[in-house]
N, C-alpha and C positions, 0 to 999 in steps of 0.2 A: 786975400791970400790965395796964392795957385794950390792944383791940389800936390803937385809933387810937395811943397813947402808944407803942408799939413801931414802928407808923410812921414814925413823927415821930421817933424815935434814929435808926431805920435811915437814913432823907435827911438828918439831919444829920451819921452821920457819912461818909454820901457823899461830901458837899457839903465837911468838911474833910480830905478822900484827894485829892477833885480840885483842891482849891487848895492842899496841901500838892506833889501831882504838879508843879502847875504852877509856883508859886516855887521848888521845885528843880530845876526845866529852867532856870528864868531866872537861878538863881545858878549853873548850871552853865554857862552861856552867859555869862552875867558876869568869871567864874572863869579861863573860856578864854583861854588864852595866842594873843596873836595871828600866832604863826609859831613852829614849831619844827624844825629840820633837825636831822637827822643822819647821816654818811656812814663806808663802810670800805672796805675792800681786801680781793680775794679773797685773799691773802697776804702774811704782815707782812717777809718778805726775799724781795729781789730778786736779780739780777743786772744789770749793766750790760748795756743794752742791752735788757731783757726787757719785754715789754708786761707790762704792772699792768692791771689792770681796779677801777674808781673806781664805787662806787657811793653817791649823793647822792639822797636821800630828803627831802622837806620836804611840813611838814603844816600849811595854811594855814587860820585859822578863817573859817568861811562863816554866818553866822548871820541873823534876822530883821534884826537893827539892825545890824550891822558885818559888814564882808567884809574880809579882809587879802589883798590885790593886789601879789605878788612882784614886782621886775625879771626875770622867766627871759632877758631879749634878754641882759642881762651875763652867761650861763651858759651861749649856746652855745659852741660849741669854738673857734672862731677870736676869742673876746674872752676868756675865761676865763683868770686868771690862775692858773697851780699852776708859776710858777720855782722849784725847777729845772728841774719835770719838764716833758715837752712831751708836750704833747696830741695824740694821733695821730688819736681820734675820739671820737664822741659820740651819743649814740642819744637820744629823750625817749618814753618811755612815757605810755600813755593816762591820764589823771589817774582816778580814782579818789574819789568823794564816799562819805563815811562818818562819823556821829555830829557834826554841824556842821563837819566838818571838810576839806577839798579835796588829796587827796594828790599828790601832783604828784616824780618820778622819773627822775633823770637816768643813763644810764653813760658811765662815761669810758674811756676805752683809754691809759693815757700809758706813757711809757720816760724811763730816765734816761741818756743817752751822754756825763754828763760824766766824765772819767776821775781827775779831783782826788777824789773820793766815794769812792774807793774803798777798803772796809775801814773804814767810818764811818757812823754815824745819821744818814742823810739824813730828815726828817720834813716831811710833805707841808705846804706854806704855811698858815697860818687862808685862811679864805676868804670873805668879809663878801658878803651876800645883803642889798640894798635892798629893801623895800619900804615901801609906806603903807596905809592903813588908810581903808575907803570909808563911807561913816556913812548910813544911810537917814533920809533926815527925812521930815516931815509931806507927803502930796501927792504920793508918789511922788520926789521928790527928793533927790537924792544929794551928801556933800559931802566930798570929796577930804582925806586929814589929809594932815600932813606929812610926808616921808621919814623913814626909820627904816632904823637896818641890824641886820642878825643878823650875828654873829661865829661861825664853826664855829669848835673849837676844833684845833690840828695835828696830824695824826696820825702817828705814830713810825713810819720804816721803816728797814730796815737793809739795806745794801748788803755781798753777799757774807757773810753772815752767818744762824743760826739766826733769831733773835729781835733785836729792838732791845734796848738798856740800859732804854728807860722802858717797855717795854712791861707789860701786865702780865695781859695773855691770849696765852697762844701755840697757840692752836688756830685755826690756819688754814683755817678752814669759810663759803667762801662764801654766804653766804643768797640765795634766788631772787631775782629781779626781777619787776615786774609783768609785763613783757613775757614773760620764761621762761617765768611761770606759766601766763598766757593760753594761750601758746603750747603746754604740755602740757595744760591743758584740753581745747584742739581737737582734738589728740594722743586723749586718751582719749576724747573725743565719738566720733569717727570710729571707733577700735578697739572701741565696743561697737556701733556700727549695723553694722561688718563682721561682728563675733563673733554680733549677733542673725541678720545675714544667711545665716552658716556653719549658724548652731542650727537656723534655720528651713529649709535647704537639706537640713541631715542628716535632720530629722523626717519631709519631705516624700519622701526618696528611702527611709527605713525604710518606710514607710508603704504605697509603690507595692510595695517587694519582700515585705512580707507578705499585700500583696493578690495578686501574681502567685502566691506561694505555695498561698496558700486558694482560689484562683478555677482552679484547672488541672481540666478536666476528662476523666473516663474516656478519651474520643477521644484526649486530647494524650497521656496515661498511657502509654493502649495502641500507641501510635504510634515508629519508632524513632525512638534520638535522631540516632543517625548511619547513613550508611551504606558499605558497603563496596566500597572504588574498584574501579574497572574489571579492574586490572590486577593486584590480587590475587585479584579471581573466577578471572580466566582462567588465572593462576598454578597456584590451588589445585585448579580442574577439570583442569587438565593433570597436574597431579603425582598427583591421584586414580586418572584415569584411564589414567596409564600402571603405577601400581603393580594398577589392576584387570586390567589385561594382561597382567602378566607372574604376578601370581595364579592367570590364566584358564591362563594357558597352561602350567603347572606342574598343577595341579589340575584346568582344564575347565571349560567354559561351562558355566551355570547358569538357569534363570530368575530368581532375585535378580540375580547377576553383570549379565546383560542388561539386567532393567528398571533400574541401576546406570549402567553406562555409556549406556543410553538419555538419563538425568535430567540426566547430566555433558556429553553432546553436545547439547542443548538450552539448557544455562547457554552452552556455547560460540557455537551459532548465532546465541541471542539478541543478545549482545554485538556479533556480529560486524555483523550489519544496523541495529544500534542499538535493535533493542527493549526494554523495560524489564523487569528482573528481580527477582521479590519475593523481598524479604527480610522476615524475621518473627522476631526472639528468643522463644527457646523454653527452658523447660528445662536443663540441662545432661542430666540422667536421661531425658529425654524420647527417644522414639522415633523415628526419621522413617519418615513416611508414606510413601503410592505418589508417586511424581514427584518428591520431594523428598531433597536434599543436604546434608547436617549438616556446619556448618564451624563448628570452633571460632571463640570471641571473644575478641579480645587485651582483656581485662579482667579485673581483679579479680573480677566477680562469677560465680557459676554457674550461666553459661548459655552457649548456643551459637546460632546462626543459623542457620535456615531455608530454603534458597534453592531455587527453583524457576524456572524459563523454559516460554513456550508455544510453542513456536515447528516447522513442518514443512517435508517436504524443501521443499516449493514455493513455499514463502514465502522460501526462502535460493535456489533456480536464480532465482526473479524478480527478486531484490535484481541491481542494474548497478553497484557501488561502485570502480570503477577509481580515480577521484580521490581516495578517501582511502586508502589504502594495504592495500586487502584486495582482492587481487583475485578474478578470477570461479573461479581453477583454485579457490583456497581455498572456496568456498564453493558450491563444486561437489562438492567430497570432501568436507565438512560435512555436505552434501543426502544423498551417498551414503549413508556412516555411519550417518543416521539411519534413511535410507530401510530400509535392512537390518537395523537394531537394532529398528525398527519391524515389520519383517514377523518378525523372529524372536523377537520377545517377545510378540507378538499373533498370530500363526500359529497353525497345528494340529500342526503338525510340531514333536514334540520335538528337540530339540538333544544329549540326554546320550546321552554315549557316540561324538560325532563329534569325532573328533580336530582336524582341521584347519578348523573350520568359516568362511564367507565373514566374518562377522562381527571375526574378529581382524583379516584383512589387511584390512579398512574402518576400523578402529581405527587400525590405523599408519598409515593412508596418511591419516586425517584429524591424528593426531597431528603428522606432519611436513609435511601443509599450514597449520595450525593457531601456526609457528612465529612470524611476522608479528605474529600477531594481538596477542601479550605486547608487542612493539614500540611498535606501534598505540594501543593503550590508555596506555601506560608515558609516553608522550611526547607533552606537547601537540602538537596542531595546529600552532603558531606556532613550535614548534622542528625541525620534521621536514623543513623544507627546508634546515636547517643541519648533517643527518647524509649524509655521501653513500651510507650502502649501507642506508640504511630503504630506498629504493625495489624496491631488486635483495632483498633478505632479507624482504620483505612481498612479494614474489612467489613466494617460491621455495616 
């Protein structure tokens, strides 16, 4: 076969697909039945007294040449005849076009309170649906037929009972309504723009915490994370330096012992004028250097803290701190302390072998000035005018 001659099949048998398509739209449009309802009950027994829920369903044909044009004004609630039952209410769903067709949806709410029914197949009325049928002619013109009615046929209910006698489905499963459905469409539109907004929210917060992750540098590494409050530096330097005391004083001053409570009266003074004291994590195994005070960390891990203060006598006689609760005696016996730990650790003159030396009684006498200061630290600002012997026990 040439190829024009295969052409020529191929458009021919186009040409009878497209007019076979289109005679059987027009005999299906033909075919079309011009109205057809149908209705149920969310369940086939009631009780007296019980709202029913009535749904009425009708599918009106809509086409190029005829349109079928229902009465709905005889199917709202205050005209609608269903005696016995009475109509409590009435909803109309958005009509619905599909396949030539115009669906169009009613629900009803009714009850039955007559009490003769009772124990008997009450069966809901027929229910005749008017309409006519609109005809297109030539020119845009339209020509009205004549009324027609549709007969729903009655449907069986039973009062006080399982099932009616004619029934002859007893599975009582409500079907949606267009309105329900709508109604969880928008339902689930909105629950996935919230679930994309959650997705999108989680992604974005994973994404900052692996960047904060990857981005920390050495500085922030080597830096502590916390630090350790006032009032157990002062704590821990008191309780040091009074068991260094009572060491010294069994066994005898030392130059360790010295440069020791030197290191532990400088963590004190600082505190006391309000200077700042380094803290450093170190080691647990690590050693501490000249100047520096090794105080355990309440942590799981192994290591300990660093603490060191700069602080001399003359920077603590200068301090005037009467208003916050240290006063001058304190930090006058601080100055001393130090002044003496100072020349006797940095001196020429050895110490061993002097029993009583100046250094211990400047130790006591800074230890029980010193007593305030745990107060001080221990207790906000904003509480200390609500204790009455911080004043009198920060002086003493």
């Amino acid at each position: 076969m040439s190829v024009h001659r295969r052409i020529a099949a191929a458009l021919i048998s186009l040409l009878v697909l497209l007019v076979g398509s289109h005679a059987s739209a027009e005999s299906a449009q033909a075919e079309l039945p011009p109205l057809q309802c149908w209705w149920r009950t969310d369940r086939a027994a009631i009780y007296v007294g019980q709202h029913l829920q009535l749904t009425l369903t009708c599918a009106a044909a809509q086409t190029d040449a005829a349109t079928a044009i229902p009465d709905w004004d005889a199917l709202q609630p205050e005209l609608v005849d269903l005696a016995p039952f009475e109509v409590v209410g009435a909803t109309r769903s958005e009509d619905v076009v599909a396949d030539f067709r115009r669906y169009t949806q009613f629900e009803y709410t009714l009850r039955l309170t007559a009490e003769e029914f009772f124990g008997q197949d009450v069966p809901l009325p027929p229910l005749e649906i008017v309409y006519s049928i609109a005809v297109n002619g030539a020119g845009g013109t339209v020509q009205q037929g004549r009324e027609r009615t549709y007969v729903l046929p009655p449907l069986p209910l039973k009062i006080l009972s399982l099932v009616p006698a004619q029934a002859n489905d007893i599975e009582d499963a409500a079907g949606y309504s267009f309105t329900a459905i709508e109604r969880k469409r928008e339902r689930a539109k909105m629950a996935f723009v919230i679930g994309c907004g959650l997705l999108a929210a989680g992604v974005l917060f994973t994404v900052l915490f692996l960047k904060s992750l990857l981005s920390g540098s050495r500085a922030r590494r080597a830096t502590l994370p916390f630090r350790v409050a006032d009032w157990r530096l002062v704590a821990g330097a008191r309780a040091a330096l009074r068991r260094l005391a009572a060491v010294a004083d069994r066994e005898g001053w030392s130059e360790a012992r010295v440069g020791e409570a030197l290191t532990l009266l400088r963590v004190l003074g600082a505190i006391a004028i309000g200077k700042p004291v380094r803290q450093q994590i170190v080691p647990r195994n690590s050693a501490a250097e000249a100047g520096e005070w090794l105080m355990h960390r309440l942590s799981l891990r192994r290591s300990r803290i660093a603490i060191s203060a700069a602080v001399t006598p003359a920077q603590l006689r200068a301090q005037a701190r009467d208003d916050s609760g240290v006063s001058n005696e304190m930090l006058e016996d601080l100055a001393t302390a130090l002044a003496v730990c100072s020349d006797t650790h940095y001196g020429r003159a050895p110490i061993d072998g002097d029993p009583t030396p100046p250094i211990a009684q400047a130790i006591r006498e800074a230890l029980s000035a010193s007593n305030g200061l745990f107060l001080k630290t221990l207790v906000p600002s904003r509480l200390r005018v609500l204790i009455p012997s911080y004043a009198a026990w920060g002086a003493s």
